[in-house]
C-alpha positions in Angstrom: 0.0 0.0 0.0 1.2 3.3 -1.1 1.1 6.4 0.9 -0.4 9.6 -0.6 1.6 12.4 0.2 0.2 14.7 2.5 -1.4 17.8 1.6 0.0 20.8 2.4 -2.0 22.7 5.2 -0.8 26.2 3.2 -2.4 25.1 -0.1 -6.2 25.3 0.9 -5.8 28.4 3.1 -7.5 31.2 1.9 -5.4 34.8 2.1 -7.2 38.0 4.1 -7.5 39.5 0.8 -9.2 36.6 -0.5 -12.3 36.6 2.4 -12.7 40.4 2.3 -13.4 40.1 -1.4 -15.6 36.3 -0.8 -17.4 38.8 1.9 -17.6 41.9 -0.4 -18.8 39.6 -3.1 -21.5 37.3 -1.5 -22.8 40.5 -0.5 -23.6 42.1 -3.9 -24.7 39.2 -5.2 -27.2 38.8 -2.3 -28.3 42.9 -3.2 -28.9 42.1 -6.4 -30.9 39.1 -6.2 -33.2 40.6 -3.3 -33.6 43.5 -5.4 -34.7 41.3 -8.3 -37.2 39.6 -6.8 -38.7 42.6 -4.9 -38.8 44.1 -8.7 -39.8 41.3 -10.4 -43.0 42.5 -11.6 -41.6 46.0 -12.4 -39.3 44.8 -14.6 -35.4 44.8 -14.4 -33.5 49.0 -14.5 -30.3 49.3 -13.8 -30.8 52.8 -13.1 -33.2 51.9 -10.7 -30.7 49.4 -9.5 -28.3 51.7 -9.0 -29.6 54.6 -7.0 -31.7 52.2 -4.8 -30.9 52.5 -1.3 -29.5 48.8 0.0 -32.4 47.4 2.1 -32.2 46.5 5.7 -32.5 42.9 5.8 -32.7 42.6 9.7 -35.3 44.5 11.1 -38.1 46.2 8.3 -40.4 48.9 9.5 -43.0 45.9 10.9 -40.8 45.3 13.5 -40.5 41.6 12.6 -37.2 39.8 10.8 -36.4 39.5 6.9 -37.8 36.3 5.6 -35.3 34.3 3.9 -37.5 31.6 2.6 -37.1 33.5 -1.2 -33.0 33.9 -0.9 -31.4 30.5 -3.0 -30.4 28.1 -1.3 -26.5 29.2 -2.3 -26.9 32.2 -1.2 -28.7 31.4 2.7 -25.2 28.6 2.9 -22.7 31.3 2.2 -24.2 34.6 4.3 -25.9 32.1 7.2 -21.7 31.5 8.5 -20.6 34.9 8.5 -16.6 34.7 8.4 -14.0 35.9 11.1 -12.9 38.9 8.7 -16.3 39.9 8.5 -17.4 39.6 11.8 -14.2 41.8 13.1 -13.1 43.8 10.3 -9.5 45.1 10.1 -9.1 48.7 11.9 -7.3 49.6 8.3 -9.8 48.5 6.4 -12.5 51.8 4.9 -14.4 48.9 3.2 -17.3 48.7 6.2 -17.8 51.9 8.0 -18.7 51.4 11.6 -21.8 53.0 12.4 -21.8 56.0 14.9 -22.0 54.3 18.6 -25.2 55.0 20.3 -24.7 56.0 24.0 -25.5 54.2 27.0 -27.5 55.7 29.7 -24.5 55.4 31.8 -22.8 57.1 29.6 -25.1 60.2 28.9 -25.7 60.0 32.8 -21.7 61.3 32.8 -22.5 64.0 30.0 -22.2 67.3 32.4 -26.1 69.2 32.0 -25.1 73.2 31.9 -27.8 74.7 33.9 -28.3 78.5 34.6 -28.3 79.2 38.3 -31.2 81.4 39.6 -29.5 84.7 40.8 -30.3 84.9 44.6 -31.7 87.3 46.2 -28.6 89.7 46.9 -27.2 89.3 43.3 -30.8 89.5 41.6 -30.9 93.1 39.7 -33.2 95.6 41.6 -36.2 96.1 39.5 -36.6 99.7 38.8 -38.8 101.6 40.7 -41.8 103.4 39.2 -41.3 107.2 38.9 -44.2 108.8 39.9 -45.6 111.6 37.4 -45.5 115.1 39.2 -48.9 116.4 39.7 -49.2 119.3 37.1 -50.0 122.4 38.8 -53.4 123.6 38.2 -53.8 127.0 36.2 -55.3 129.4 38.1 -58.3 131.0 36.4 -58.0 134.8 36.4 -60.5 137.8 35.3 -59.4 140.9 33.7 -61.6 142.8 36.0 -59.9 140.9 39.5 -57.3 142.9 40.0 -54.6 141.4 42.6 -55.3 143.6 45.4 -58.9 142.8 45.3 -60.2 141.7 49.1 -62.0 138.4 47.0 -59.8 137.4 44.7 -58.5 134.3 46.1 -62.0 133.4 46.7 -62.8 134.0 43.3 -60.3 132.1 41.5 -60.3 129.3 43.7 -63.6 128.7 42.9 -63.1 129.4 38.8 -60.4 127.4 39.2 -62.6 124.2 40.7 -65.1 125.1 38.3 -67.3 126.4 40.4 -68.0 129.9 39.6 -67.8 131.6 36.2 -67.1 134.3 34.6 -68.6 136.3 31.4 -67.5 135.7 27.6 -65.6 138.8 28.0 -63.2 137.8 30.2 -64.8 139.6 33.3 -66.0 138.7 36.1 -68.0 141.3 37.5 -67.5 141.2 41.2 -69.4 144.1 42.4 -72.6 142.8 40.5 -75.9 141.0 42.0 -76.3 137.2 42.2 -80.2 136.0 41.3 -81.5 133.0 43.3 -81.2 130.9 40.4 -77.6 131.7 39.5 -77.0 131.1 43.4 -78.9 127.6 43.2 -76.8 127.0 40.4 -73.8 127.6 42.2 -74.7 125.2 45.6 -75.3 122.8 43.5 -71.8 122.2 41.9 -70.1 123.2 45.2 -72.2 120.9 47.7 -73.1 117.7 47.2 -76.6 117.6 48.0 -79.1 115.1 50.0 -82.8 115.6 49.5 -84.4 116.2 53.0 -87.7 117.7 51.5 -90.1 117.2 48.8 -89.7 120.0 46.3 -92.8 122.2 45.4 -94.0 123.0 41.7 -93.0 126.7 41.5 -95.7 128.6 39.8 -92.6 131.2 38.4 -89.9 128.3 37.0 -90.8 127.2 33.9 -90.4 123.5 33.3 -87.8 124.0 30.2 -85.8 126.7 32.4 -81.9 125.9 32.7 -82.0 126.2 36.5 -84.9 123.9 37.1 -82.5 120.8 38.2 -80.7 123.1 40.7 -83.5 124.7 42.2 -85.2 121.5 42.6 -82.2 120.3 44.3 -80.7 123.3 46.2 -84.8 123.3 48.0 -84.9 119.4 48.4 -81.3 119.6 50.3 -82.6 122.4 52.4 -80.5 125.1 51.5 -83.4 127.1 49.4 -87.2 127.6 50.1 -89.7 129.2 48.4 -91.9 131.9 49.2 -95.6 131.6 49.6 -98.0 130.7 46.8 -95.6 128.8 45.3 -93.2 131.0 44.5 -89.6 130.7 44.0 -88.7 134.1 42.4 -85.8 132.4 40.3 -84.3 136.5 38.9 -84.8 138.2 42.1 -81.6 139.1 43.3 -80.6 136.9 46.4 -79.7 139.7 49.9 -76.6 138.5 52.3 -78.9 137.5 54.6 -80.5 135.0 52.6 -77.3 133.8 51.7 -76.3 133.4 55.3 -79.4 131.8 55.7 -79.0 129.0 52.8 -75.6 128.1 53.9 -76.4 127.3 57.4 -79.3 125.2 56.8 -77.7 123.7 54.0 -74.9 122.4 56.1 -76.9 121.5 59.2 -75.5 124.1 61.6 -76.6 124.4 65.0 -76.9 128.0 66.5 -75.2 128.3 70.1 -77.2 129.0 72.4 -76.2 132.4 73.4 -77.1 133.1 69.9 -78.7 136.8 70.9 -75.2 137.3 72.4 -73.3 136.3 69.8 -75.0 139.0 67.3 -74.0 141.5 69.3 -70.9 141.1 67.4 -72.5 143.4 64.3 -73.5 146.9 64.9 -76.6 146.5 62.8 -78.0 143.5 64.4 -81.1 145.2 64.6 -81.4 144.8 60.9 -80.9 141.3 60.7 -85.1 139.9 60.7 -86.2 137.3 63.3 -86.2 134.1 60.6 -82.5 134.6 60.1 -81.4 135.4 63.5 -80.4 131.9 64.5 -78.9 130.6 61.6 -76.9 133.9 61.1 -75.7 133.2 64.6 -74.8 129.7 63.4 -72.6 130.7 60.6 -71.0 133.2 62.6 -70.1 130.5 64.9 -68.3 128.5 61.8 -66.7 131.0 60.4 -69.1 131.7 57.3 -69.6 135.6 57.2 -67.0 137.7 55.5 -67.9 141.6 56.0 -66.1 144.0 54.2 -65.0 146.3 54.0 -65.8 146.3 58.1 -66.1 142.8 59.9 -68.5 144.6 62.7 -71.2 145.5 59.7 -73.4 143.1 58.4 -75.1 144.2 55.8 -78.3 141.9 55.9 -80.7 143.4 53.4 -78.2 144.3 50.8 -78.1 142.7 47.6 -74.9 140.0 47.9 -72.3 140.9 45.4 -70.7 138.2 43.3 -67.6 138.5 45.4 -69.5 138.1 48.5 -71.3 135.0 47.3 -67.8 134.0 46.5 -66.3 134.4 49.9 -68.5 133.0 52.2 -69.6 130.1 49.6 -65.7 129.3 49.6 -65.7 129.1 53.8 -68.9 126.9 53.5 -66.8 124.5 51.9 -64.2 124.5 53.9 -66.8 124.2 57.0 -67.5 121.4 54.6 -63.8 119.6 54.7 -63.9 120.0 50.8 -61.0 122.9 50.4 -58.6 124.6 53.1 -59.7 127.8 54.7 -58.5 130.5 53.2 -57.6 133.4 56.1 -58.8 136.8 55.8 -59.0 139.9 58.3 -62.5 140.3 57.0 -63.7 136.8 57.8 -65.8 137.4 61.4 -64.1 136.3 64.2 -66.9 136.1 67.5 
């Protein structure tokens, strides 16, 4: 019996070279027979061929592995044993990429998270405070016929100025002129506000379209006003000092002291001053209503009021009121 020789172990053994390109080449021909069959009915382009996109043969968008039941029989032998060159690939070789590592969670846990620290309280910037607006100063209303030395005039243009009292188109103001009972009722209603104590009468001698029919109603309903009898209001008459004395005190609910007699003593013509009047004149003397000029010791009861008299002891009713500051005046009576 004669003995073969023994093969050489070298002979058979396939080079590095030689599996990369068994590897490179099993693979294409796999490609292009999937592709094929999954064109079959379309018909064979090698344009098409070309520029399509190699399928993912592990895992398609069902979720669920590549059947291989279509791949030949050849072809399931050869990729089914993958070889040692393909399953750890030479660091040299550019052939296979290696696709981008996906990060643990350990590993992102170490990824350092940047976060902006809330400033604290000391290092937080001061918001800035709100300016406040100056108040604008008021323009004070004046009258060409007010001259500045006039015993009234800050009477008279505080009261413009508050919208109050007015003057004439002309610029004037007329101080030494007569007041009628319905410019005055005009006048107590836009400096008083007014609560209706009595039931107003239907004047026989105010029209129901006149101007001054809201203000008289009012100016009687608050107390301040009353008519005369017959139901009469006479709206143009010219309103006395008295009556204005009169208006004011009832108006603001002023009690007379009770040495009221006493008290009147204070005017030289307190016999002029008529029963009806005598305690609330007393009364607004007391509060610091009655502004005589040009001498504090003469009343003046009958006289027609004069604008700038209105004016001044219309302004100390308000301040009797709490609605402006007193305005000081050597002609204001002191008891």
């Amino acid at each position: 019996m004669t003995n073969s020789p023994r093969p050489d172990p070298n002979s058979s053994r396939l080079g590095f070279d030689e599996l990369i390109g068994i590897v490179i080449a099993f693979a294409t021909i796999g490609t292009i027979l999937a592709v094929t069959l999954s064109h079959k009915n379309k018909g064979f382009n090698l344009n098409q061929l070309v520029n399509q996109p190699t399928p993912d043969t592990t895992t398609p968008a069902t979720g669920e592995p590549t059947p291989t039941a279509s791949l030949p029989a050849e072809t399931l032998r050869q990729t089914s044993t993958p070889t040692p060159a393909a399953i750890a690939p030479s660091p040299s070789s550019s052939v296979l990429p290696a696709s981008p590592a996906v990060p643990t969670p350990q590993a992102a846990a170490r990824v350092p998270v940047v976060v902006a620290a809330a400033p604290s309280q000391t290092e937080a910037s001061p918001s800035p405070t709100p300016q406040k607006t100056p108040a604008q100063p008021v323009s004070r209303i004046r009258f060409s016929d007010v001259p500045q030395d006039l015993w009234a005039r800050p009477y008279i243009e505080a009261l413009a100025t508050r919208g109050i009292l007015k003057g004439y188109q002309n610029g004037t103001f007329k101080p030494g002129g007569s007041i009628t009972r319905e410019e005055f009722a005009a006048l107590l209603q836009k400096a008083f506000e007014q609560k209706p104590r009595v039931k107003t009468p239907n004047f026989k001698d105010v029209k129901a379209n006149s101007w001054a029919l809201p203000a008289i109603q009012e100016s009687v309903k608050s107390g301040f006003l009353q008519g005369y009898p017959n139901s009469l209001f006479r709206p143009n008459q010219p309103i006395s000092r008295v009556q204005v004395l009169v208006a004011l005190a009832n108006g603001l609910g002023l009690t007379p002291p009770t040495a009221s007699s006493d008290l009147l003593k204070t005017y030289q013509d307190v016999s002029q001053i008529p029963n009806y009047a005598k305690a609330p004149v007393s009364a607004a003397t007391q509060a610091g209503l009655v502004v005589n000029y040009p001498n504090p010791k003469t009343l003046n009861p009958k006289r027609n009021a004069s604008r700038a008299e209105v004016a001044a002891m219309v302004y100390q009713a308000m301040a009797r009121a709490g609605k402006v500051e007193a305005i000081p005046s050597k002609y204001v009576v002191q008891p």
